[in-house]
Structure formats: C-alpha cells, structure tokens
C-alpha positions as CSV (number, residue, x, y, z in Angstrom):
1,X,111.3,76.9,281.9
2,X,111.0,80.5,280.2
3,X,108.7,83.1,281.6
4,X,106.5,83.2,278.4
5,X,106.3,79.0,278.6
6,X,105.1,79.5,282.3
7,X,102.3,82.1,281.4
8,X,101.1,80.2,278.5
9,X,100.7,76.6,281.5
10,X,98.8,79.1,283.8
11,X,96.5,80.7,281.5
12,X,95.9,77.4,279.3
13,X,92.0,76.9,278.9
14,X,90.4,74.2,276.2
15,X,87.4,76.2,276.1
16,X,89.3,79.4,274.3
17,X,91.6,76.9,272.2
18,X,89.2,75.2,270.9
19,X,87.9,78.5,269.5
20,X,91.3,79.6,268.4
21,X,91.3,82.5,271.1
22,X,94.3,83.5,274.0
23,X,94.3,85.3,277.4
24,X,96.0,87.8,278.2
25,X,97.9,87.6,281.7
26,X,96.2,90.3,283.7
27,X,92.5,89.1,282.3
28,X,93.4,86.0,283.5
29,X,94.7,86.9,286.7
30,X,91.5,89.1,287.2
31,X,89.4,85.8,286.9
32,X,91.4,83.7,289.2
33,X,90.5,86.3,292.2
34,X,86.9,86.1,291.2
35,X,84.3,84.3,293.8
36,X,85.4,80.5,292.9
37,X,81.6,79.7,292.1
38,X,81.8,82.1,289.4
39,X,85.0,81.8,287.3
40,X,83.8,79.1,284.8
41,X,81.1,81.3,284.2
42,X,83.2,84.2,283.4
43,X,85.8,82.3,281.1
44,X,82.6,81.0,278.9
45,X,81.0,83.9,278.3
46,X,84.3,85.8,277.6
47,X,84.8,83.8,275.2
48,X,81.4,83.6,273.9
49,X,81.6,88.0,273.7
50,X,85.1,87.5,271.8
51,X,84.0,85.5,268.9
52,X,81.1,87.9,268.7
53,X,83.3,90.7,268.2
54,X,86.2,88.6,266.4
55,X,88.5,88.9,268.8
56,X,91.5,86.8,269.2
57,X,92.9,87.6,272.6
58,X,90.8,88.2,275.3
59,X,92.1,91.5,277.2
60,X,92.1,92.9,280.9
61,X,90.4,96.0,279.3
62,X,87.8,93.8,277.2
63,X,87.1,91.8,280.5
64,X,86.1,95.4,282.2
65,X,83.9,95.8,279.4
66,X,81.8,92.8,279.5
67,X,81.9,93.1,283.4
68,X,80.4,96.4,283.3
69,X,77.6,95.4,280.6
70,X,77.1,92.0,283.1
71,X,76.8,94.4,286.0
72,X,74.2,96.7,284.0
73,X,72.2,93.8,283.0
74,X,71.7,92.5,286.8
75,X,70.7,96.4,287.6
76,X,68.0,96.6,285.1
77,X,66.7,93.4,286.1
78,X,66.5,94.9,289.8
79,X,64.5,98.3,288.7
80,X,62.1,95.7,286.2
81,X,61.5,94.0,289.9
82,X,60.5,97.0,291.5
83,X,64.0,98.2,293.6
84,X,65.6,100.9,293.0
85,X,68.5,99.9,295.0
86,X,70.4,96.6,295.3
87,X,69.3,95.1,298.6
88,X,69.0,91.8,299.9
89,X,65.7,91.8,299.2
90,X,66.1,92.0,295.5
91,X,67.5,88.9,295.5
92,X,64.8,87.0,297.5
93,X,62.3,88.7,294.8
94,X,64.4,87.6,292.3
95,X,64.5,83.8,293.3
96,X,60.6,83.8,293.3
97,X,60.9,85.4,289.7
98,X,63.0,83.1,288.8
99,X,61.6,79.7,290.7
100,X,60.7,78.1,286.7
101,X,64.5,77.7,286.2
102,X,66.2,76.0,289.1
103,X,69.8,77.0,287.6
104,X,69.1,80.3,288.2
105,X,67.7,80.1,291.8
106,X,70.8,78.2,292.5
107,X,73.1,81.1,291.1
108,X,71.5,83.7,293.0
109,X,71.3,81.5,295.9
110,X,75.6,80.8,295.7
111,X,75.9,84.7,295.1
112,X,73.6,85.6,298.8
113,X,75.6,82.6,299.9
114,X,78.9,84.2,298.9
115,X,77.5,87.6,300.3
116,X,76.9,86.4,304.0
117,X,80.4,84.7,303.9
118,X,81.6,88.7,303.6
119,X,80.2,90.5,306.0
120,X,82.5,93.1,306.3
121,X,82.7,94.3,302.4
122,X,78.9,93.2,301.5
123,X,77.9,96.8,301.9
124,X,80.7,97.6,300.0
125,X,79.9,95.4,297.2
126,X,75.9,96.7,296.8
127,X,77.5,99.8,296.4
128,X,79.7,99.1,294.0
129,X,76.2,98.6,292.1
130,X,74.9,102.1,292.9
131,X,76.8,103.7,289.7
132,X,75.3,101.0,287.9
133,X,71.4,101.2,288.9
134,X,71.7,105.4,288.3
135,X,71.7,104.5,284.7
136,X,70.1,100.9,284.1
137,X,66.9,101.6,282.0
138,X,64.0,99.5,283.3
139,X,63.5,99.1,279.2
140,X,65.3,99.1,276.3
141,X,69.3,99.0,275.3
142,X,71.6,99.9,278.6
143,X,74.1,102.5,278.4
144,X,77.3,103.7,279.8
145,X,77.3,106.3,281.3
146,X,80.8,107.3,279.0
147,X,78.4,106.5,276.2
148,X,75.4,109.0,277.6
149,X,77.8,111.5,277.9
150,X,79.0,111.1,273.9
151,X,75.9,111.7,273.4
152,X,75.1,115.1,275.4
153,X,75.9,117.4,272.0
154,X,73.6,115.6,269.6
155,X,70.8,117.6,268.7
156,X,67.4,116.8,270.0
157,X,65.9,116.3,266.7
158,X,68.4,114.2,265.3
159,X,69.1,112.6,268.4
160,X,66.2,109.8,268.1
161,X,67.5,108.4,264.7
162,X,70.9,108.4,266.5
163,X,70.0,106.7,269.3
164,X,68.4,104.1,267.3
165,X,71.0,103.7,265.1
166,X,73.6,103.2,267.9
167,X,71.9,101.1,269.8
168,X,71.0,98.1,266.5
169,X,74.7,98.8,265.8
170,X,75.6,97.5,269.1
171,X,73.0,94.8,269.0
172,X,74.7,93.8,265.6
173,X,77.9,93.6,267.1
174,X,76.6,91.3,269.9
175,X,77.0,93.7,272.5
176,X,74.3,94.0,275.2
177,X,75.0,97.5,276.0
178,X,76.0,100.8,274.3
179,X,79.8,101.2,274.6
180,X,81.5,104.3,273.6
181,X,83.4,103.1,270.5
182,X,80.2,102.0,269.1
183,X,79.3,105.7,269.0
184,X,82.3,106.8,267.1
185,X,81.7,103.8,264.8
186,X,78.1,104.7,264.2
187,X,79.4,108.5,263.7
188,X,82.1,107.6,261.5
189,X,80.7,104.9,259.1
190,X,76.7,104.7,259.0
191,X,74.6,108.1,260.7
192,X,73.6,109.7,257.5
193,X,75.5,113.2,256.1
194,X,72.2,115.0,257.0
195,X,72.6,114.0,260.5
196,X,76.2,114.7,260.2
197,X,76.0,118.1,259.1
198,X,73.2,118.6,261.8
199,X,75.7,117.4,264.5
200,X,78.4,120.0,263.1
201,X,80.5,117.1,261.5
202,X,82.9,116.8,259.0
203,X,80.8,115.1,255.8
204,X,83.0,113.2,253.6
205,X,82.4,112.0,249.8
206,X,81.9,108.7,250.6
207,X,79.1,109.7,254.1
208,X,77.5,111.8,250.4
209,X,77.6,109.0,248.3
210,X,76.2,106.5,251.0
211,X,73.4,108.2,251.5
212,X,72.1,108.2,247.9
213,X,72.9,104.7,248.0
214,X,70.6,104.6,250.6
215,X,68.0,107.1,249.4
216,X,68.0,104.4,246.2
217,X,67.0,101.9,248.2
218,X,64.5,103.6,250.1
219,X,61.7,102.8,247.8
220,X,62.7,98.9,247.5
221,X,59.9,96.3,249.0
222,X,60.8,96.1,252.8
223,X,61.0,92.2,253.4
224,X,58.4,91.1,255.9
225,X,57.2,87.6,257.1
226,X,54.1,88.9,259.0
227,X,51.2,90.6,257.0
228,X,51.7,94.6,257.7
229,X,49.0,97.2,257.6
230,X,49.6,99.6,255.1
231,X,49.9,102.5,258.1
232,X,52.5,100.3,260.0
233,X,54.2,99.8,256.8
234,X,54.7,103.0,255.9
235,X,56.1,104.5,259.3
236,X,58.3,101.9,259.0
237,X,59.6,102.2,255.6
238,X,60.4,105.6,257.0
239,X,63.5,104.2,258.1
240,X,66.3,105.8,256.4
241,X,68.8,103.3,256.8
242,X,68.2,99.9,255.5
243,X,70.1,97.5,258.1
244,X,68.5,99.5,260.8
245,X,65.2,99.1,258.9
246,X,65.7,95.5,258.1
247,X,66.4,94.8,262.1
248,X,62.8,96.8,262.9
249,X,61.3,94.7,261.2
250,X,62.9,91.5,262.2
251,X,63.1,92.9,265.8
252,X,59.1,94.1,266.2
253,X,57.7,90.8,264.2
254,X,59.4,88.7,267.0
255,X,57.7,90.6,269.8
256,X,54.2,90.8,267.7
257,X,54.4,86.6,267.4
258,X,55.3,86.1,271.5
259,X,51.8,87.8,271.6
260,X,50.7,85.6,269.2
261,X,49.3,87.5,266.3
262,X,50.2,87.5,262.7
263,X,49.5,91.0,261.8
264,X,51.6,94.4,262.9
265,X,49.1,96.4,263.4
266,X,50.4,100.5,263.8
267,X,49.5,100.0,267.3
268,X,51.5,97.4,267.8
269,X,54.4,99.1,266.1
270,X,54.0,101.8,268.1
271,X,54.5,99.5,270.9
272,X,57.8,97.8,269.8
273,X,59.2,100.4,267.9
274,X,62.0,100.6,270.5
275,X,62.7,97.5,271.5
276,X,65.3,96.9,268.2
C-alpha cells in the first residue's frame, strides 16, 4: 500500500465526503490528539466553517483559525457571566446558566471532568485562555488581536464605518470573529474611496466608480419588514454601503421582534445599531 493510499484510510470521514470536502494530514492529526470527548465535535463544525467559506480541504492553518474564534467565543461568554478570568468557578456559573439545555451542562460537565483528570497542566490550560479573555468583548463581534492591530492606523473618524463594515463582512462570510484577511478584503474590495483616501490608500478606478454606484443607490427605498419611524429611518438610510445597510436592517429588526414590538423606534436603533 502507497503512502498517499494510507493517508487517505486514516483521515477518511463520511461527514466531509458527503460534503465533497478533504483533510489535510496535519489537521487531522491535530484532532486525533484532541480530548476524545471532543473530536466529533471538532470534525462537524470544521466542516460546517468550510462550506461557509467554500472551502474544499480543510487545513492545519484553517483549524487554528476556527480554534482560536471557538476559544474567543467561550471567553466572551465568561466576561457576559461576570469573570474576568477563566476559573473553575466560571464553569459552575456557567452550568446554572445553562441548566435549560442539558447538552450543554453535560459538555461543560465532560470538559471540568477532563480538567480534574489533569491536574498537572490545568493551570496551564486556563492560561492558555488569558490571551484570549484580554480581548473578548463582553458585546458585540470578537476580534483578533492580529486583526486589532490592522486596525491601529485607521483614522478615528473613519474608523467607525470601518469597523462596521468589517465586522458584517465577516458575519457574511460566516465567520464568528474578525480575522485579519477579512480586513484586507474589506480594504481592498468594499470601504469606500473616501475612506480610502482618508486612510492614505491607493484609490483605484474601479473603488471611484463603486462608489457612485453606490451613491445611486443611496436614495432607493430601504427594504423593511417592520414599520420604521421616519427618524430611525433616516439614520439608517445614512448607511453608505447598501449590503451593510441591507444587514442593519435585517440585523436590528431581529433584535426589535425578540422584544416583541413591530416598530424601530430611534431609540431602539440606537440600541442595536451595533449588534450587525
């Protein structure tokens, strides 16, 4: 048997196939040394991230990606419950947060299960999550801290819009945190010349012609399914970029009917306004 016939029987996995996607060796090897409670986790939502992103092969460098925004997630869920650090004690919180889903208590419990089991390298573990919790927001979009520091030229006054933008780019893309390609994407193809220029950037014919395209459509209906007042309306027709505009909408009108009202009121803009 040839060396590429025996990689392809040890990383073989129905779940991928099915979804016309591959491992990669060292990805795979990576999951087989993860906590044995946790690997069919990992493989799923791998996959899951690659279709998102219309990937075909699932790489060692892609699996570091979605580990970190996995590790991110789990550190801004400790700040919302009140810890700044990861402790053992975040995770007793988090199984009385969680007691409405018994999956989840059962998770946590395996992973504090899992912890005792090392003694020796659970300190070194919780650390591990330090780097992590420095950044994790208690709201809104995490980041990398590679991405944050893309950002650290932007001017502050064009560095809301940027933000924004970036971060409903990303969402598009499935991600759940800001990488730093999505930033050069964002740069590159969709921040507007104005912004461009601002940010001392090369402005190209077609960033020029874009942004009359866009300018054209600045004054066509935005589509709503709530009623709008006229005052939340307008700040958010203010928009300059119509996907990002379109995904407000979308994004705030979801959070207005979890509180159960049918109109988007300004002060209720106000209070979504960055959650897209």
């Amino acid at each position: 048997m040839s060396q590429n016939e025996e990689i392809h029987e040890e990383i073989d996995h129905p779940y991928a196939k099915e979804n016309g996607l591959e491992w990669d060796l060292e990805a795979w090897e990576r999951v087989k040394h993860a906590p044995e409670f946790v690997r069919p986790g990992i493989r799923k939502l791998m996959v899951q991230r690659a279709l998102k992103r219309g990937y075909k092969l699932i790489t060692s460098e892609f699996l570091t990606d979605i580990r970190n925004e996995s590790m991110m997630l789990v550190s801004k869920r400790v700040k919302q419950f009140g810890f700044e650090e990861l402790s053992m004690g975040a995770f007793d919180e988090a199984k009385v947060k969680m007691k409405s889903s018994p999956r989840k208590v059962e998770v946590i419990e395996e992973i504090t299960d899992f912890l005792d089991q090392r003694t020796e390298k659970k300190e070194d573990i919780i650390e591990k999550f330090k780097n992590y919790m420095d950044v994790a927001p208690t709201a809104g979009m995490p980041w990398t801290k590679e991405a944050l520091a893309k950002m650290e030229k932007v001017p502050p006054f064009v560095l809301g819009m940027a933000k924004q933008t970036i971060e409903a780019q990303s969402r598009e893309r499935g991600d759940k945190m800001v990488m730093p390609d999505i930033i050069e994407e964002v740069f590159t193809n969709i921040m507007p010349a104005s912004a461009k220029k601002a940010m001392g950037m090369e402005v190209t014919e077609e960033d020029e012609k874009r942004d009359i395209e866009n300018a054209n459509k600045a004054d066509e209906p935005t589509e709503t399914t709530l009623e709008w007042t006229e005052e939340a309306l307008t700040k958010v027709q203010r928009i300059p970029i119509p996907f990002i505009r379109n995904m407000a909408v979308k994004r705030i009108e979801q959070e207005v009917a979890k509180e159960q009202q049918t109109v988007v009121t300004i002060e209720l803009f106000e209070k979504y306004r960055f959650t897209f």
